[in-house]
C-alpha positions as CSV (number, residue, x, y, z in Angstrom):
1,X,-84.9,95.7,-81.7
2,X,-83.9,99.5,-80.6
3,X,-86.8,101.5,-79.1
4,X,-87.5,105.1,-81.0
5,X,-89.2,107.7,-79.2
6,X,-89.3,111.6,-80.4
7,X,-89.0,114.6,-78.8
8,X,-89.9,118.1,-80.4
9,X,-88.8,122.1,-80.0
10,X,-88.8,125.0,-81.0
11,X,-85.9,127.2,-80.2
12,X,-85.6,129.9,-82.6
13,X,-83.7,129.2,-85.7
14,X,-83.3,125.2,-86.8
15,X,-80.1,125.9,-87.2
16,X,-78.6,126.1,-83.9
17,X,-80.8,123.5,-82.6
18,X,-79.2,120.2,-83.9
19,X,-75.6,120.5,-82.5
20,X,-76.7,120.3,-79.0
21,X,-78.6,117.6,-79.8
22,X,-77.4,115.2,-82.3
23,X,-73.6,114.6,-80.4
24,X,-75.3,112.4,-77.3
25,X,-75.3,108.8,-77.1
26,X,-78.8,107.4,-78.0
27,X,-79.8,110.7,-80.6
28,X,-80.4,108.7,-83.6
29,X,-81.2,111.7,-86.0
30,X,-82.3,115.5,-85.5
31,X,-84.3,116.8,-88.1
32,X,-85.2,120.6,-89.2
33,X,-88.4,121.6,-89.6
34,X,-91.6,123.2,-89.2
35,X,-94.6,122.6,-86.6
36,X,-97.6,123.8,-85.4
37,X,-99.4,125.8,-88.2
38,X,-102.0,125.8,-90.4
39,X,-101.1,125.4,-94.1
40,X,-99.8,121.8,-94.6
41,X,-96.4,121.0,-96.6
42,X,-95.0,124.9,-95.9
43,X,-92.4,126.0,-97.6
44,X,-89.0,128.0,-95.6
45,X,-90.1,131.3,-97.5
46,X,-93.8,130.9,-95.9
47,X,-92.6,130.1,-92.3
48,X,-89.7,132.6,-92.5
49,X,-92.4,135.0,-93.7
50,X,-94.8,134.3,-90.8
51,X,-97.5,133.8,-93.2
52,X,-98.1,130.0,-92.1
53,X,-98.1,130.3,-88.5
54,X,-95.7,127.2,-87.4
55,X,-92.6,127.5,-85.5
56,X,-89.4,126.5,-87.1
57,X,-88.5,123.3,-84.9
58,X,-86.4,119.8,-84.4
59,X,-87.7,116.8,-83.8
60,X,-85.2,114.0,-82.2
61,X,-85.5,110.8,-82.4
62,X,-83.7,108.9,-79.9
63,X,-83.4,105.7,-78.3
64,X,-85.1,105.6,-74.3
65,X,-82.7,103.0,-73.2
66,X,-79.8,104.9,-73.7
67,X,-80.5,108.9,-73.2
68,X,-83.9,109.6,-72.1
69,X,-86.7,112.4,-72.7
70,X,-85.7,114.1,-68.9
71,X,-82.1,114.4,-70.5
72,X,-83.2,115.5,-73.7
73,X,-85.6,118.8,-72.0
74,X,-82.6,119.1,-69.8
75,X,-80.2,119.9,-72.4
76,X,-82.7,122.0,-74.6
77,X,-83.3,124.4,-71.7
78,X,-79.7,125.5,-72.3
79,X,-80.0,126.3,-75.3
80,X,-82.8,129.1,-75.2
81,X,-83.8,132.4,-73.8
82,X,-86.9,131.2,-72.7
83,X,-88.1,134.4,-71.2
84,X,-88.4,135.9,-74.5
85,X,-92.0,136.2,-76.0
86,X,-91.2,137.1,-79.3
87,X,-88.4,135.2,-80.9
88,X,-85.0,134.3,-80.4
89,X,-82.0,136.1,-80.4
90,X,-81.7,138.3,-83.5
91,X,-84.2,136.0,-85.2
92,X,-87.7,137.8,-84.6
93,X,-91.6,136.5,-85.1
94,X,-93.5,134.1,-84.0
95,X,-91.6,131.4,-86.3
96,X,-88.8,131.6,-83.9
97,X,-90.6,131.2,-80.7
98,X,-89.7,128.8,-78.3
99,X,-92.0,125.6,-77.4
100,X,-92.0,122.3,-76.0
101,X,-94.2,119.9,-78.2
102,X,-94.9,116.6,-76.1
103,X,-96.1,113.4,-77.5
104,X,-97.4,111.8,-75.2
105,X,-98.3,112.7,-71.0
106,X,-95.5,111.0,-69.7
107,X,-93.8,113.9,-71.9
108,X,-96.0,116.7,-71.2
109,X,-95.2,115.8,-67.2
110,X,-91.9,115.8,-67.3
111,X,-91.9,119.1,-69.4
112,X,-93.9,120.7,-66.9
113,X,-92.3,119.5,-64.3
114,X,-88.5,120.9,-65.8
115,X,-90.3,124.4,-66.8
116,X,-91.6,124.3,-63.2
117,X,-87.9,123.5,-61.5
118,X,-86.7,126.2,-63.9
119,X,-89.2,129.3,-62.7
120,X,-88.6,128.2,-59.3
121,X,-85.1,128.5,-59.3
122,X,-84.9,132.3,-59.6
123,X,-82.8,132.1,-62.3
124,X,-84.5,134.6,-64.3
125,X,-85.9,137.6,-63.3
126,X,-88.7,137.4,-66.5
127,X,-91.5,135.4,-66.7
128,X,-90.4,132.1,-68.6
129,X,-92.7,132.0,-71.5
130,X,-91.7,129.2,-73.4
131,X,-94.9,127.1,-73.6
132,X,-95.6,124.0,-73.7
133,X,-97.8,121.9,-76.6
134,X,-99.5,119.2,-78.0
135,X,-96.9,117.8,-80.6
136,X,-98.9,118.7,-84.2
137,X,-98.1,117.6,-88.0
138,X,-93.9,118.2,-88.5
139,X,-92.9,118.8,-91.9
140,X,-89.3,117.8,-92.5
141,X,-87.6,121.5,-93.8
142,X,-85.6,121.7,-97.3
143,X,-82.8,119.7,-97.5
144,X,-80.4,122.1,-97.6
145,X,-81.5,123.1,-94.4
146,X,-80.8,119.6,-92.8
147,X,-77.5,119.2,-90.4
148,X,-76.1,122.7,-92.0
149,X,-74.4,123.0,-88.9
150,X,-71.8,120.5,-90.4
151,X,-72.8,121.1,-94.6
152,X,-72.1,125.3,-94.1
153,X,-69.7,125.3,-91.3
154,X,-68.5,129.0,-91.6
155,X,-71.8,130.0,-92.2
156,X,-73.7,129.0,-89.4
157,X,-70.6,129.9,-86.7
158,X,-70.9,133.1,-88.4
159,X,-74.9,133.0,-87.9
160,X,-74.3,132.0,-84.7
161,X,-71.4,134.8,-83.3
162,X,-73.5,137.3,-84.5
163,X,-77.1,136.0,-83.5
164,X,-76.1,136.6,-79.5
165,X,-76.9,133.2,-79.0
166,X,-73.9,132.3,-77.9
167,X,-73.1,135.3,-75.5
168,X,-76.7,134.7,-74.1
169,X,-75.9,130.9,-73.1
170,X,-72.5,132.3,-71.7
171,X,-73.7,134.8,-69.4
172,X,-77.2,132.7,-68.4
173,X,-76.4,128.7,-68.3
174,X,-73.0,128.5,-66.7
């Protein structure tokens, strides 16, 4: 029987967080969604809006034995500006934060211990504020938000080229 763990993060808009994520041996499924507020069941208008206080998220869910939770935090440092306190990119508010959410302490070390390795190597001259949480209650987003990278494919590139996402990750994670 295949083990399933689950990693979760916030990164700024869903969107461009499953790509990097779901093309990896072992990533059974990335989901969109929302995480660590305080209405339950919230709506995309409500999150976007910054009136329920979650952060719009993925959670993984991937198999140990073949990629494991080290990888995964490795790969989602890439795909950040984790020095940024209040959003990401063009995508402002404390929906698009960035955040770790560990499940368990085995998680929560090895997050700590990659956030750590990433202040200490001088590779930004910020403060890395990306913090990292308790995993909380994750509410699947709307369908239509689910793998758009692949259903709206001009759309998101689009999103994307003009976000600065992409120059960030150019210029910062060679």
């Amino acid at each position: 029987m295949t083990e399933i763990n689950i990693a979760t993060f916030a990164g700024g808009c869903f969107w461009c967080m499953v790509k990097p994520f779901d093309q990896w041996d072992g990533v059974h499924k990335v989901v969109s969604g929302y995480t660590g507020g305080e209405i339950e069941n919230p709506s995309y208008e409500e999150v976007k809006n910054g009136e329920s206080g979650h952060y719009e998220a993925v959670q993984i869910s991937y198999d140990p034995n073949i990629i494991d939770y080290k990888q995964i935090v490795d790969l989602y440092w890439p795909q950040i500006d984790p020095t940024d306190p209040d959003g990401q990119f063009h995508d402002r508010g404390p929906q698009y934060r960035t955040a770790i959410f560990y499940h368990d302490m085995k998680q929560k070390s090895i997050a700590e211990a990659s956030k750590n390795t990433l202040i200490e190597s001088g590779k930004f001259q910020k403060p890395i504020v990306t913090e990292i949480l308790p995993a909380q209650t994750f509410y699947p987003a709307e369908e239509y938000h689910q793998n758009f990278h692949q259903k709206n494919q001009a759309e998101y590139l689009e999103d994307r080229a003009k976000s600065g996402r992409d120059d960030f990750i150019k210029e910062n994670w060679k």
